[in-house]
C-alpha positions as CSV (number, residue, x, y, z in Angstrom):
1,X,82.3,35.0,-10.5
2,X,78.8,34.8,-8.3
3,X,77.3,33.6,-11.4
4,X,79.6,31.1,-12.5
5,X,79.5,30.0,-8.5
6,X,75.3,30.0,-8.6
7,X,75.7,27.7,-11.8
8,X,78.4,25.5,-10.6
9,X,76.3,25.0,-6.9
10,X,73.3,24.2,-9.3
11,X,74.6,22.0,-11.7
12,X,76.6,19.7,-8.9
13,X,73.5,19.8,-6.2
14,X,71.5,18.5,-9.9
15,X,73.3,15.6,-10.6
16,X,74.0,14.7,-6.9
17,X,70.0,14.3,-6.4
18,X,70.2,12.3,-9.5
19,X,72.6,9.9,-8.2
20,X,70.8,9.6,-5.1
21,X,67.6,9.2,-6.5
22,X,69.5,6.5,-8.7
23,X,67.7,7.8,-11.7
24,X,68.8,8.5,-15.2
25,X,67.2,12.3,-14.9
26,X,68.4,15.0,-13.2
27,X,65.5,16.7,-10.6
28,X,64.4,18.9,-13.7
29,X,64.5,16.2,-16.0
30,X,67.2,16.7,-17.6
31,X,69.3,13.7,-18.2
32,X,72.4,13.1,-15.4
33,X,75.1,13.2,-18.2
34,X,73.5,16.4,-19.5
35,X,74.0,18.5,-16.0
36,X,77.1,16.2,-15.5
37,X,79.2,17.5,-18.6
38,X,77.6,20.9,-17.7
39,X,79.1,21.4,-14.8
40,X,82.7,19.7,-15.7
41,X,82.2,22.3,-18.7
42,X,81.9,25.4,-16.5
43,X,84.8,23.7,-13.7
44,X,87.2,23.6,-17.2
45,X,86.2,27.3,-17.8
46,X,87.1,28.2,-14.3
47,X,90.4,26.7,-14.5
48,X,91.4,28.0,-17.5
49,X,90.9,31.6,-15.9
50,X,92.5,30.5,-13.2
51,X,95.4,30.0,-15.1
52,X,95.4,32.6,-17.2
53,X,95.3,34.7,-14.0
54,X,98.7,33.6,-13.2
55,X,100.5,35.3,-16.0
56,X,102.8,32.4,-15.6
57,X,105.3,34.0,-18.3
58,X,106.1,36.8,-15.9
59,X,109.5,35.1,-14.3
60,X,112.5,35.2,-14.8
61,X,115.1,32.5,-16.6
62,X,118.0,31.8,-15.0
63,X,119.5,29.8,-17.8
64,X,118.0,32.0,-21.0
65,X,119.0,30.1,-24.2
66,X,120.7,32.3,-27.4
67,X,117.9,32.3,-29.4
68,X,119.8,33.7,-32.0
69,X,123.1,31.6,-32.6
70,X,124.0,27.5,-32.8
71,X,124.7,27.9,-28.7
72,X,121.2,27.9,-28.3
73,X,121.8,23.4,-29.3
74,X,123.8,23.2,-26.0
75,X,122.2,26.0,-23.7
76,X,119.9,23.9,-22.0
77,X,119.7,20.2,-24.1
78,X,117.7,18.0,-22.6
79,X,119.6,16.2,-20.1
80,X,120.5,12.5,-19.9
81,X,119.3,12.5,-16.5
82,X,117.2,14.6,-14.1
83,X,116.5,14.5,-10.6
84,X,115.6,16.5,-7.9
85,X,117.5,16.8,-5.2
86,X,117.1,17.7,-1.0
87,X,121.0,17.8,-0.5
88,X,121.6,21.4,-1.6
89,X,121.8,24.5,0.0
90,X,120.3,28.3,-1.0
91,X,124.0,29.2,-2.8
92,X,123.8,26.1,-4.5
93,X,120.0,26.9,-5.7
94,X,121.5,29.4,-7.8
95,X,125.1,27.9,-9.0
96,X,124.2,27.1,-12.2
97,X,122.3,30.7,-13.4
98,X,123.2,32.4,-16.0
99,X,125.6,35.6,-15.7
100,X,122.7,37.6,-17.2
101,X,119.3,36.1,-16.6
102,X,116.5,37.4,-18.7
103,X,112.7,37.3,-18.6
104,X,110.3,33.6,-20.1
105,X,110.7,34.4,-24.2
106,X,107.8,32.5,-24.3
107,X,104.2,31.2,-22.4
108,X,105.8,27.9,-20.7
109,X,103.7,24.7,-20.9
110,X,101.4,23.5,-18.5
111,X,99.2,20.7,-18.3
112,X,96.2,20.5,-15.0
113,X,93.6,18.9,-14.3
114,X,90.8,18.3,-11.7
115,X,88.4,15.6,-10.6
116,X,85.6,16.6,-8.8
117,X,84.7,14.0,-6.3
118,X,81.3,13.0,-4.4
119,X,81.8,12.1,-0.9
120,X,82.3,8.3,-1.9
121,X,85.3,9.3,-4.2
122,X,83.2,8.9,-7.1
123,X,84.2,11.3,-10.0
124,X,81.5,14.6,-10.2
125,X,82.9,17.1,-12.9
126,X,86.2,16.8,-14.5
127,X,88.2,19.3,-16.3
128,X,91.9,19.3,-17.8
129,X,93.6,22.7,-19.5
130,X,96.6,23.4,-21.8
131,X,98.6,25.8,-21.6
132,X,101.6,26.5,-23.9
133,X,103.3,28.9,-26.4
134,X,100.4,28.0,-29.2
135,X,97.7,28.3,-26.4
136,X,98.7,31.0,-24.0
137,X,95.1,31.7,-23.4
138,X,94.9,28.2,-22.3
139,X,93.0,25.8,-23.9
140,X,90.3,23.5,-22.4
141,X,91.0,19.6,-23.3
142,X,87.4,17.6,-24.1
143,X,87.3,15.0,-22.0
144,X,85.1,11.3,-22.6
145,X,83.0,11.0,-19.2
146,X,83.1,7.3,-19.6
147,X,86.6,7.0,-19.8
148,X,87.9,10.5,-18.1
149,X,89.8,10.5,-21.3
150,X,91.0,12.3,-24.1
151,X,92.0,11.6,-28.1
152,X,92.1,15.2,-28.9
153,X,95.7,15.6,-28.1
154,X,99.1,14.7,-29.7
155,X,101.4,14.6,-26.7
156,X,105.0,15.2,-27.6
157,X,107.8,13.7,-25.4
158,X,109.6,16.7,-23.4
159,X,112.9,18.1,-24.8
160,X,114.6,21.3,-23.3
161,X,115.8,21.9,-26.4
162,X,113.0,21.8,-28.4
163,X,111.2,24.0,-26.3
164,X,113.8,26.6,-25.9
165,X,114.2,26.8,-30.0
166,X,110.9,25.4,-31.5
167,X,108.3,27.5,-30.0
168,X,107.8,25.0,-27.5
169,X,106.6,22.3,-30.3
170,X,108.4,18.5,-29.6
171,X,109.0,16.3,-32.8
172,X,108.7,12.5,-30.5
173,X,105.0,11.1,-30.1
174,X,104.3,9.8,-27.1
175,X,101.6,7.8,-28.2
176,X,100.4,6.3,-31.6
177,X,97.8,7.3,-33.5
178,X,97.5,11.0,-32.7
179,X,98.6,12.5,-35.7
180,X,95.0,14.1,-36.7
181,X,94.4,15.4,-33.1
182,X,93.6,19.2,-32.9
183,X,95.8,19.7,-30.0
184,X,99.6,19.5,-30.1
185,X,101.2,19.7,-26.6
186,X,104.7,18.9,-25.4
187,X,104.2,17.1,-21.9
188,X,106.5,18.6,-19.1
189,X,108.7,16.1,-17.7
190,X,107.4,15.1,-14.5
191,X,110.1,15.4,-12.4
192,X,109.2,13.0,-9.1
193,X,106.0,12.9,-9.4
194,X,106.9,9.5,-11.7
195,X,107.4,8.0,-8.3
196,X,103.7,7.8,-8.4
197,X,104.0,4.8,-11.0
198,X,106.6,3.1,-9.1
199,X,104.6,2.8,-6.5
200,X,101.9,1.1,-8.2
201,X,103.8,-1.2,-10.1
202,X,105.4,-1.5,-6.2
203,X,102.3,-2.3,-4.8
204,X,100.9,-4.1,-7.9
205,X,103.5,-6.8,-7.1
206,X,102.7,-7.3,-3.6
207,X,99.4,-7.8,-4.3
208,X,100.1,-10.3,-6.8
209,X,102.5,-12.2,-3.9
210,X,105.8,-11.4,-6.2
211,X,106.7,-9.1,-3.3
212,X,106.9,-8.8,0.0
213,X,106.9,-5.2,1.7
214,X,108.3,-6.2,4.9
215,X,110.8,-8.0,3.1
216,X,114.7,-6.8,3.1
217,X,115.8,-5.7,-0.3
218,X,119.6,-5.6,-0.9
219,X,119.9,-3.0,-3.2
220,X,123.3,-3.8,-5.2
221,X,123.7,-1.3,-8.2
222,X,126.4,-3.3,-10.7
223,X,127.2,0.9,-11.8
224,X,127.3,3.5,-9.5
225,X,125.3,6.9,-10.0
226,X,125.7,9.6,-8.4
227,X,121.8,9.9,-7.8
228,X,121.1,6.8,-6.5
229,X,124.1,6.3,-3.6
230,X,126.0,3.0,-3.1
231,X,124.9,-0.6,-2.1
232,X,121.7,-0.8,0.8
233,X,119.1,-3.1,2.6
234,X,116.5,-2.0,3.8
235,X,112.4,-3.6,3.9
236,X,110.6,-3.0,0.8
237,X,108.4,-0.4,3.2
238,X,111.3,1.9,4.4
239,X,112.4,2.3,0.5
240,X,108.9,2.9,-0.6
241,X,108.0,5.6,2.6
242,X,110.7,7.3,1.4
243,X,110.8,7.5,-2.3
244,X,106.9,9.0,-1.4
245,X,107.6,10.8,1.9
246,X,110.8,12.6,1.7
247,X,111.1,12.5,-2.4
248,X,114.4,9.9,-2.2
249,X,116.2,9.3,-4.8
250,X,118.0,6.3,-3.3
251,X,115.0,4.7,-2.9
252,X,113.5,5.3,-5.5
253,X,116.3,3.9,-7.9
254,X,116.3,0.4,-5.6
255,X,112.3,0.2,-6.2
256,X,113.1,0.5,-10.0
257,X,115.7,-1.9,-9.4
258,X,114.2,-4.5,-7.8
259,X,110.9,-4.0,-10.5
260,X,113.9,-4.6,-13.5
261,X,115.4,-8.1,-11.0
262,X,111.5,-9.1,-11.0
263,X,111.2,-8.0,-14.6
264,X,108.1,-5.9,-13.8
265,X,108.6,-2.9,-15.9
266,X,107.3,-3.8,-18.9
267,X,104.3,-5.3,-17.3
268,X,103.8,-2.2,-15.1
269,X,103.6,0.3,-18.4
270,X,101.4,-2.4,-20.0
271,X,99.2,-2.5,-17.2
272,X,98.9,0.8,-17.5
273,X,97.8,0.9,-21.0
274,X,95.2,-1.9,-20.0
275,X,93.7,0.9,-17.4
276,X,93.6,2.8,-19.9
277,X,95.9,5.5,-18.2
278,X,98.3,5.4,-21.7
279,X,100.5,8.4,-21.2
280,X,101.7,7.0,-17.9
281,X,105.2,5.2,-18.6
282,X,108.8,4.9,-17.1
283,X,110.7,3.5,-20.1
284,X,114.5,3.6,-20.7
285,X,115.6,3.1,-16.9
286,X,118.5,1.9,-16.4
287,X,118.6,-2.3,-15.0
288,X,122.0,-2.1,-13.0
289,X,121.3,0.7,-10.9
290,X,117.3,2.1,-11.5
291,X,118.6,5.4,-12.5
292,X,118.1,7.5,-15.8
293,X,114.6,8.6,-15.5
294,X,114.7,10.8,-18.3
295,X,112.3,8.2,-20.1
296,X,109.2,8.7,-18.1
297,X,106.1,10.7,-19.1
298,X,102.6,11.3,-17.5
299,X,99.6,13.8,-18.7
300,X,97.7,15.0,-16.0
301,X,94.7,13.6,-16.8
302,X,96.1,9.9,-16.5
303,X,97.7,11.2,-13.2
304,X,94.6,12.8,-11.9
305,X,92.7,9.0,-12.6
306,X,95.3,6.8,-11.1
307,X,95.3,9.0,-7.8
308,X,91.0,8.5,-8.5
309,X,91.9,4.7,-8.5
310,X,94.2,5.5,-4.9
311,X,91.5,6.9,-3.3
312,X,89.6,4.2,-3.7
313,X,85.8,5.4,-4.4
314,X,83.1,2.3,-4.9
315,X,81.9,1.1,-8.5
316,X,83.2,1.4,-12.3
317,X,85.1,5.0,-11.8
318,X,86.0,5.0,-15.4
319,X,85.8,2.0,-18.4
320,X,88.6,2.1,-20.6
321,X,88.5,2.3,-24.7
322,X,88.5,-1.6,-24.9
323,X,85.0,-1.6,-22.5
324,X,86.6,-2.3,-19.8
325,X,85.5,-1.1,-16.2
326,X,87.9,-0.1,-13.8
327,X,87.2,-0.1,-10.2
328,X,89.5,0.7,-7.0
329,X,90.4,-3.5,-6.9
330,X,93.1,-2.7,-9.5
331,X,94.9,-2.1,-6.0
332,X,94.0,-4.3,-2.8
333,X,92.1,-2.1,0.0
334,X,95.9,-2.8,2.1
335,X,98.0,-1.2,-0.9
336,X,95.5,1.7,-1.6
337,X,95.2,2.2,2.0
338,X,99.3,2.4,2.3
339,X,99.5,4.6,-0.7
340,X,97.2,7.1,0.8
341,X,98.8,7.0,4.2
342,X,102.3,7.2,2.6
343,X,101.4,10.3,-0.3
344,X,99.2,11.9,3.4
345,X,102.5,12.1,5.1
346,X,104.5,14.1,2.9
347,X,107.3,16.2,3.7
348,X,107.5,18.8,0.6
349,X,104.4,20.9,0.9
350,X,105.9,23.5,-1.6
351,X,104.1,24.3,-4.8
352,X,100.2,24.1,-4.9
353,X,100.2,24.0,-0.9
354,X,103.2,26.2,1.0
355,X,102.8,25.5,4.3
356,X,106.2,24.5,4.8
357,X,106.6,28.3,4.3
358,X,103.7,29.3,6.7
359,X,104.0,33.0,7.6
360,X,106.5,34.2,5.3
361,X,105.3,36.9,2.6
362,X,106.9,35.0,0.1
363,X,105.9,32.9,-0.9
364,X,101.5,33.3,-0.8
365,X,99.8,30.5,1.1
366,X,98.4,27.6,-2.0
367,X,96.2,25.0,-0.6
368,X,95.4,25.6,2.8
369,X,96.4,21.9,4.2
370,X,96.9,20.4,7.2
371,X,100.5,19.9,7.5
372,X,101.6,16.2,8.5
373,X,102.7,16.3,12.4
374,X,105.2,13.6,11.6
375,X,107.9,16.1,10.6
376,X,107.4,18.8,13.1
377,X,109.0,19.5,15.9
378,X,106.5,20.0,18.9
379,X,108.9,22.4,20.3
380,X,108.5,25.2,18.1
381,X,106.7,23.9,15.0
382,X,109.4,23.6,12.6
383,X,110.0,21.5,10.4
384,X,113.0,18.9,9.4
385,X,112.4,16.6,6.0
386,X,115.2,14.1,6.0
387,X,117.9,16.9,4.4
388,X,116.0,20.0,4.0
389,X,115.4,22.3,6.9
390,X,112.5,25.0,7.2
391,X,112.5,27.6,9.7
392,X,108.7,28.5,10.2
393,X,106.2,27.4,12.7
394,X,103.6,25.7,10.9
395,X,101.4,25.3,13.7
396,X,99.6,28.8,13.2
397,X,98.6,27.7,9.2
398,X,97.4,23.8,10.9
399,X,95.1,26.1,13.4
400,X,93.5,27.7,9.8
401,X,93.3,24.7,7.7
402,X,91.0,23.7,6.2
403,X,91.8,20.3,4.3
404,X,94.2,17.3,4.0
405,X,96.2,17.0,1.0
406,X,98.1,13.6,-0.2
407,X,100.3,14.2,-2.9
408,X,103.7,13.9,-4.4
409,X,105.9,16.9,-5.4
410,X,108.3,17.0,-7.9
411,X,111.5,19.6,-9.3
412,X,114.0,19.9,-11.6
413,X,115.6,22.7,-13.6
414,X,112.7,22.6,-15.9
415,X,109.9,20.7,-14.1
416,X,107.4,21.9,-11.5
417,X,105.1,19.7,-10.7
418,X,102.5,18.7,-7.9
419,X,99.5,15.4,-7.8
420,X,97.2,14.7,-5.0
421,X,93.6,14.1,-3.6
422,X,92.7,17.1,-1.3
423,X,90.0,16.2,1.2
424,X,87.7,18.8,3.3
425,X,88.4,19.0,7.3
426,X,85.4,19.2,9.5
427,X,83.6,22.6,9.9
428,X,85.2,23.2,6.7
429,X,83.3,24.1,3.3
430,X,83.3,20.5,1.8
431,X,85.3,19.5,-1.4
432,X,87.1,16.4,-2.8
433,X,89.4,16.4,-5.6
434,X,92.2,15.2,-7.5
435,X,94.2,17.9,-8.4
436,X,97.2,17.7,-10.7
437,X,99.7,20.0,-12.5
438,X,102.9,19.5,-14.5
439,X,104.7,22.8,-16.1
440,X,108.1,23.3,-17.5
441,X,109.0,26.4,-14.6
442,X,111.2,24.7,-12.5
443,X,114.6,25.7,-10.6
444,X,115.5,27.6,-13.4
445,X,112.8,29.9,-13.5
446,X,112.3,32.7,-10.5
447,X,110.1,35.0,-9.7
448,X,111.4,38.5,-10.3
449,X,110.5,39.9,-6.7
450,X,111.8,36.4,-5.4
451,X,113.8,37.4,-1.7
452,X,117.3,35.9,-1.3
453,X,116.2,32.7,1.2
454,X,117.3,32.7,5.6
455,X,121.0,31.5,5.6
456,X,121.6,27.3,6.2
457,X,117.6,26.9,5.0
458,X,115.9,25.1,2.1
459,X,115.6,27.6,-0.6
460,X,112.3,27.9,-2.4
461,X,111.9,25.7,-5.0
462,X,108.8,27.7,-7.1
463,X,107.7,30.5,-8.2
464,X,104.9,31.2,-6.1
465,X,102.5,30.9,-9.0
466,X,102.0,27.7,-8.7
467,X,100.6,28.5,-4.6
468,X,98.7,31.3,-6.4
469,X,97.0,28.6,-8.8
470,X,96.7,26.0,-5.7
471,X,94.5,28.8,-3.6
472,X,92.3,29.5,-7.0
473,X,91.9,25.9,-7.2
474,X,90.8,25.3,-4.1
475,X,88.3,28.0,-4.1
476,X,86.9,27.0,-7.3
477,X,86.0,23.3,-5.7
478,X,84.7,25.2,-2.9
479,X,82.7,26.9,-4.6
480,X,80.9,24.0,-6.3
481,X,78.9,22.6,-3.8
């Protein structure tokens, strides 16, 4: 690992004097791309192991399909619908096991990826690694510098299902084309971290004057679901601080809502496409009440750019297959500067950072962040997040933090997922990233030491993995400077 540090510090400090210099070269005279792609080669080597590490298989299912009979087509199909939810309790966390749960029958899939940033948010090293039943050594995902993109992949819509009784294989393209490429991957669903998208095509709209955030909109669902909650009116803000914030459902389904009265949804996944982000899309929502999510799909790669298009570095951060450059001015300097506010003040600090859980054995410390102040209690550092209710004092893991993390979380039965831009603190070792990760362990899937949780508390949504693979993470950007 010293030697894979050494090269990494050497590779990034190469290019970074090449960039500062404003040369084509690197200091040895090698050229910049050359040391570039070298070190986004030994980052994607790094996070493989990382991953590997994990032994992600090693949980337990709650919900273990019959492999072995016709049961096994209405074990776990793939819902209509899927959302997470803040409104349960630790009995009902486990109300839906299985009588006898059994151990993972097979490597889950698993799709992260990392952007390396300099300190202008402009993209360093890159990598993005599979993980999956056909790959459970992981495989690294080659990646086009100019476009932080990828061909080499057929992504398959997600299907429980399908999963459960193919070997983890899907039969649905996502996107055309893709029949030749040498990778075939099933793309977790990704849970709320989709509320990522409605927020652009949110803030999209205000910058085009089609919206007005301080506006009331009177959400007025002509069906009711059970997700989304009756009739409200509320500013265009309030709904989008806490679709972000506090991971709200209602909110969420008036955004998507108001995008199908504006008939923005079609020109949200196009602009997407244009930004060359393709595998970002929320189709198949439902106009009278923005529910049924089900239709939504995002690779982490896409993720990981439009969080480097959030953040906001200067110049062309990436040019898209048609030659076009994309710069941080797809979003206004007021709408990136909200979204990174909003996605800096959230509440679920759960999977790749845990310090909602700070102090407790279980589960391991991820990403040591600063925990946003807004949902503490200054009496004894606790923390409340609209209906979920922690018990630790997160003041001792904000003392030994050592960056800020904006990101969106997301959980369902078969959906863990986590996407943000992590940010060095002062006296800190310095790193920027993007990190992002989307796996098929969600609720249903425990670790088998897992404690029971405290009585009237919000259970534990992860396996602690994930933390495990946050920590790595971290270290590995660390390490690179």
């Amino acid at each position: 690992m010293k030697t894979l540090k050494r090269g990494l510090l050497t590779a990034t400090a190469l290019l970074t004097a090449s960039a500062l210099a404003g040369g084509l070269t690197s200091a040895t005279g090698a050229p910049a791309s050359t040391v570039e792609a070298d070190a986004s080669k030994r980052l994607a080597e790094a996070l493989r192991q990382a991953i590997v590490a994990q032994d992600f298989k090693d949980v337990v299912d709650l919900t273990p399909p019959d492999l072995s009979a016709a049961v096994a087509r209405s074990s776990r199909t793939g819902a209509a619908e899927k959302y997470d939810s803040t409104e349960w309790g630790p009995a009902a966390r486990f109300s839906t096991a299985a009588a006898e749960p059994r151990p993972l029958h097979q490597t889950p899939n698993l799709d992260a990826a990392v952007i390396e940033l300099d300190d202008q948010g402009r993209p360093v090293a890159m990598a993005d690694v599979l993980l999956s039943p056909q790959h459970p050594q992981g495989v690294v995902v080659p990646l086009d510098r100019r476009g932080l993109s990828t061909d080499k992949v057929r992504y398959r819509w997600w299907d429980d299902t399908e999963w459960d009784v193919n070997g983890g294989r899907g039969t649905r393209d996502v996107l055309a084309g893709r029949e030749n490429a040498p990778i075939d991957f099933s793309s977790p669903y990704p849970g709320s971290v989709l509320k990522l998208m409605v927020g652009f095509g949110v803030l999209r709209l205000a910058d085009q004057g089609r919206v007005n955030l301080d506006a009331e909109y009177s959400y007025q669902p002509v069906t009711l679901n059970p997700a989304c909650g009756g009739p409200t009116a509320k500013p265009v803000r309030q709904y989008f601080d806490a679709m972000l914030t506090m991971s709200d459902n209602g909110s969420t389904c008036a955004l998507i809502k108001m995008l199908h009265d504006l008939r923005a949804i079609d020109a949200m996944n196009a602009s997407f496409v244009e930004l060359g982000m393709p595998t970002l899309m929320v189709t198949g929502t439902n106009p009278d009440n923005g529910g049924r999510w089900i239709g939504s799909n995002m690779s982490s790669i896409d993720t990981a750019k439009l969080l480097l298009l959030v953040n906001g570095g200067p110049g062309t951060l990436w040019t898209t297959p048609a030659g076009k450059p994309v710069t941080r001015d797809a979003l206004s300097a007021a709408s990136r500067a909200l979204f990174l506010k909003t996605l800096g003040e959230q509440g679920h600090n759960e999977m790749l950072s845990t310090t909602n859980w700070c102090g407790r054995e279980y589960p391991q410390q991820g990403i040591p962040q600063v925990t946003p102040k807004r949902w503490v209690d200054p009496a004894d550092g606790t923390m409340t997040v609209g209906g979920a209710v922690y018990d630790r004092d997160v003041r001792p893991c904000d003392a030994a933090a050592e960056v800020t993390f904006a990101h969106k979380t997301g959980w369902v039965d078969t959906t863990g997922s986590d996407a943000g831009i992590v940010r060095s603190i002062q006296g800190a070792d310095k790193r920027n990233y993007v990190v992002v990760v989307f796996c098929n362990l969600g609720t249903d899937y425990v670790d088998h030491h897992r404690p029971a949780d405290p009585e009237g508390v919000f259970p534990v949504l992860y396996t602690e993995k994930y933390a495990a693979l946050g920590k790595a993470i971290d270290g590995i950007v660390a390490g690179l400077r």
